[in-house]
N, C-alpha and C positions, 0 to 999 in steps of 0.2 A: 774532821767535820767539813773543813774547804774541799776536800778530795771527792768526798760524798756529793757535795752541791754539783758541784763540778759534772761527777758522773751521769746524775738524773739531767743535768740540762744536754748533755751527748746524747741521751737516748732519748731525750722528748725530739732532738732535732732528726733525729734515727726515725723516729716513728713513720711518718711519711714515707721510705723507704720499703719497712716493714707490710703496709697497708698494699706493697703493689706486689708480695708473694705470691704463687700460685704453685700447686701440687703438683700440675703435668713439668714443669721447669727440675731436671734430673741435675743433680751435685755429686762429683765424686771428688773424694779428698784423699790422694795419693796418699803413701807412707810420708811423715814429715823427717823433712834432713837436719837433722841433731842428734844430742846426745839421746842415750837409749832414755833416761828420763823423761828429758823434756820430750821427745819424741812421740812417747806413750800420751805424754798430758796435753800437749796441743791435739793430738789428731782426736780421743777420745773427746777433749772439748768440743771442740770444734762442730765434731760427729752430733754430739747433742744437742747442742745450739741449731745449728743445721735445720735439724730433725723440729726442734720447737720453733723455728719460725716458719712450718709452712711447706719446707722442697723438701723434693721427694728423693733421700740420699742412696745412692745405689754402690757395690762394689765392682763393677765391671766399668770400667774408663769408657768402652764401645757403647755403651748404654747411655750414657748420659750428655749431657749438653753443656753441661762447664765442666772444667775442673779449678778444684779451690787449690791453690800450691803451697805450704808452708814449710818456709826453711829458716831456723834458728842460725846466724853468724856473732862470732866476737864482735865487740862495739871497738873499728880500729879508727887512730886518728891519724889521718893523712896529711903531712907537714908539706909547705912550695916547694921545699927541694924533692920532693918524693918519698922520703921516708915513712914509714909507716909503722907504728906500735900501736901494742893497747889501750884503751883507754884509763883514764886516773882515774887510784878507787874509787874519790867522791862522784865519779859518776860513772850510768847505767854500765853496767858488763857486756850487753847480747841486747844483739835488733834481731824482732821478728819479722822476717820479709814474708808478705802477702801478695803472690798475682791470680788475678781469677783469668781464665783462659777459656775460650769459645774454641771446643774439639772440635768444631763441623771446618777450621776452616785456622786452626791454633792462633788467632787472632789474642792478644793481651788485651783484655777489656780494662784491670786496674792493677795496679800496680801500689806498693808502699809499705812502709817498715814502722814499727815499732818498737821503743828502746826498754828496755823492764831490767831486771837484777835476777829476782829467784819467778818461778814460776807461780808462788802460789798469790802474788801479788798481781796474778794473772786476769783472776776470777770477775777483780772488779770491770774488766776493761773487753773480755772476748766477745762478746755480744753485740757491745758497738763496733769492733773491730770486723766483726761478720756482716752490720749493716751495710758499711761503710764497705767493702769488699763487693757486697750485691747491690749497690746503686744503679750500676748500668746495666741488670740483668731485665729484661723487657717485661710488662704486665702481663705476658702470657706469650706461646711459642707463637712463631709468625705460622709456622703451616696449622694451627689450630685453631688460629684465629677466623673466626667468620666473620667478612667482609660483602655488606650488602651495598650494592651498588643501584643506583636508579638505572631500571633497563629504559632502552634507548628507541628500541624497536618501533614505539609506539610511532615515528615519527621519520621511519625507516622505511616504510613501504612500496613495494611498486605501484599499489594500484591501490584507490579509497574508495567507497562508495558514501555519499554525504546524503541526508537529509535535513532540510531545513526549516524552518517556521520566519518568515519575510513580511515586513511592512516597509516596503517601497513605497514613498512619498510621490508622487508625477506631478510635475508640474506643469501649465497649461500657458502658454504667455502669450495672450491677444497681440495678433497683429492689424494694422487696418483693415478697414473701419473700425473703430470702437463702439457702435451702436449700427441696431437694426432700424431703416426707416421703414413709416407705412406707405403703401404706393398709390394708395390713393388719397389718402391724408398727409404728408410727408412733415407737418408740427407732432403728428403722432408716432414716437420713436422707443424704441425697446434697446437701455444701455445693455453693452457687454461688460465683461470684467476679465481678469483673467481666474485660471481656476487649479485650484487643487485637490488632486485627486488620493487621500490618506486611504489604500484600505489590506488588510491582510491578502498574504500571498503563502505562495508553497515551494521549496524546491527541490527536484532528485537530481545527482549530480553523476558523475566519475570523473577520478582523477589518477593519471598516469604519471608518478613520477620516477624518469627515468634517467635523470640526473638529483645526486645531495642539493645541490641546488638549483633546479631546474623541474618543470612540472607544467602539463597542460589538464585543463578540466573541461568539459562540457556538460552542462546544465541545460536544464526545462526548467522554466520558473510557469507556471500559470497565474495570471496577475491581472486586476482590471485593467480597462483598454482607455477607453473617449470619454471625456467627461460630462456627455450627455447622454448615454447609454448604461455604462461601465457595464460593460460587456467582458467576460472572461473571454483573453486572450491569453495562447501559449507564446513563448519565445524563449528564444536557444541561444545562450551566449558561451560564449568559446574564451576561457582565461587562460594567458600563459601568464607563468605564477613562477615566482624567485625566492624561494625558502628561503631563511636566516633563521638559524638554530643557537643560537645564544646561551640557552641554559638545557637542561635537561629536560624540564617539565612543561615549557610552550616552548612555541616557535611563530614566528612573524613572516606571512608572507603575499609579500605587497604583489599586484598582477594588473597586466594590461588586457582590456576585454573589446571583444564584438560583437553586439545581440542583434539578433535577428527576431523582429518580431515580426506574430502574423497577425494581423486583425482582421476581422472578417463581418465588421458590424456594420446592418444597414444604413449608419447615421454616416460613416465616412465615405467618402468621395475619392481621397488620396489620403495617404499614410506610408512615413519613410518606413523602409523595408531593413534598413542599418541604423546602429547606434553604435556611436565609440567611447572609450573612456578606460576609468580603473577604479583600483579599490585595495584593499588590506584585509586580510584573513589571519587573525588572530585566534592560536590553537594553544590550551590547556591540555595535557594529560590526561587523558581517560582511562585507564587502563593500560596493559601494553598490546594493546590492538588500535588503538585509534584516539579519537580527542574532540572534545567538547571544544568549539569555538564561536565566535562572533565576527560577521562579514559587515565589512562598509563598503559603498561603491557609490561612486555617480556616473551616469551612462545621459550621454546628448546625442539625439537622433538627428541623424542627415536627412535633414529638407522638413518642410511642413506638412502638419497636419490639417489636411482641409475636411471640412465635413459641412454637411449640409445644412441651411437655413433652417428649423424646425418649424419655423411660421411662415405659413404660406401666405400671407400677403404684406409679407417685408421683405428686401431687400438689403444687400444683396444676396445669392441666392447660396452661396458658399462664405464658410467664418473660416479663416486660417488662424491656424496656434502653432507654437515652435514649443515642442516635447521634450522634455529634459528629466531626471528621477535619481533621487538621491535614496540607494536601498541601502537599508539597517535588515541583519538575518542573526538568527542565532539557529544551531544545530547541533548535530555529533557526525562525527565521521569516521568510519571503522574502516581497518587497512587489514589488507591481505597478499600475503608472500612477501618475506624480509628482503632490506636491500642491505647484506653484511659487507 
């Protein structure tokens, strides 16, 4: 009865083992080296066992992908001085040695023996014995295995073309005077403030990247202009951009910019013609062509912007603002020809 308990707990700890068989994984089990008896009843066990857990047992050794080795020896007792005899009746006669061996490369994957008397006290035990022998035999072949990879490409390209959807903030910050006076009433005065100008924009871009991490874009953003017109204006900014690729599926890449805008509206006087600054470009996976991202930037214009009084009997006759624009964009950007 103990012998019994014993066995179903080897095979519930077996089972796990069992659960990782697979058909394409080939077993061949040479002739076993014993007596013509045992010889016959291991390898026919074996052969069956084999065959009910799952692998797919072949005769030809070229064919297959392990081989199971089974060789019956005397159970000898090795004494310090060297000597070597039998062992005593009261225990086992014959250990059954097991190596499982990988033909691609005759690699010993396990290795271990087993002590028994007669064979037919065999029956309880060949099945764990076979688990235990296939532990290290993999969940399936490595060249059958399909392995999918995140393609990379997406964020590999020479050249992107972006469109974007932009709400650049501009900012407007009064310099002196702070109020309009009237010129012929001068208790009669029109305050200034400063001003902020929130409104949608658009941009097309291209981007050359001709280093992993290295990349220039040029952009047309069309954006309002003066905060007393808001007059569309185009402007052209130039980012050299520093990819960092971190994971597979975005990539971060922060860039230093020069915008050139042009404005063209009758209310301005003077308007700087450069803006410097930077920003982050934050890219998601889209596919393996390109990637959904999010642009931040802050861009400060060199020199003021002066623009003219709009009330013709205040003074003075020009309002100076110093221009500064904090843009938020979201877009996609599709890339064309790999950079492998």
């Amino acid at each position: 009865m103990k012998k019994t308990w014993v066995l179903m707990l080897l095979l519930a700890l077996a089972v796990p083992v069992f659960a990782q068989t697979r058909k394409d994984i080939k077993i061949y089990i040479p002739p076993v080296k014993a007596n013509a008896a045992q010889a016959a009843y291991f390898r026919e066990n074996f052969s069956m066992e084999t065959r009910g857990a799952g692998y797919n047992l072949t005769e030809n050794p070229d064919d297959a992908d392990y081989s199971l080795l089974l060789e019956v020896k005397p159970n000898m007792v090795l004494y310090d001085d060297g000597k070597e005899e039998p062992a005593p009746p009261d225990e086992k006669q014959f250990v059954l040695v097991i190596d499982l061996v990988r033909n691609e490369d005759d690699a010993d994957m396990v290795s271990f023996s087993f002590l028994f008397d007669d064979v037919d006290e065999m029956n309880d035990f060949n099945l764990y014995l076979l688990y235990e022998a296939m532990a290290n035999v993999p969940f399936t072949k490595v060249e059958d295995a399909v392995i999918v990879e995140e393609s990379d490409l997406w964020r590999n390209k020479w050249l992107y073309i972006r469109a974007s959807f932009d709400y650049p903030i501009t900012f407007y910050e009064l310099l002196d005077p702070k109020m309009l006076i009237n010129n012929s009433n001068p208790s009669s005065v029109i305050p200034l403030d400063h001003r902020i100008s929130p409104f949608p924009a658009g941009t097309l871009g291209m981007e050359l990247q001709y280093l992993s991490w290295m990349s220039t874009e040029v952009d047309v953003h069309i954006c309002f202009s003066d905060p007393i017109s808001n007059s569309l204006i185009p402007v052209i900014t130039i980012e050299q951009k520093f990819p960092i690729k971190p994971a597979k599926i975005f990539m971060i890449e922060p860039y230093l910019a020069v915008s050139f805008p042009m404005e063209t509206s009758s209310h301005v006087t003077k308007f700087p013609r450069v803006g410097a600054g930077g920003g982050f470009q934050l890219g998601v996976k889209g596919g393996n062509m390109g990637a959904f991202f999010v642009d931040i930037n802050f861009i400060y214009f060199l020199g003021d912007v002066i623009m003219k009084n709009p009330y013709p009997n205040y003074s003075p006759s020009e309002i100076h603002y110093r221009r500064y624009t904090l843009g938020l964009g979201m877009g996609y950007k599709i890339g064309l020809f790999d950079r492998l």
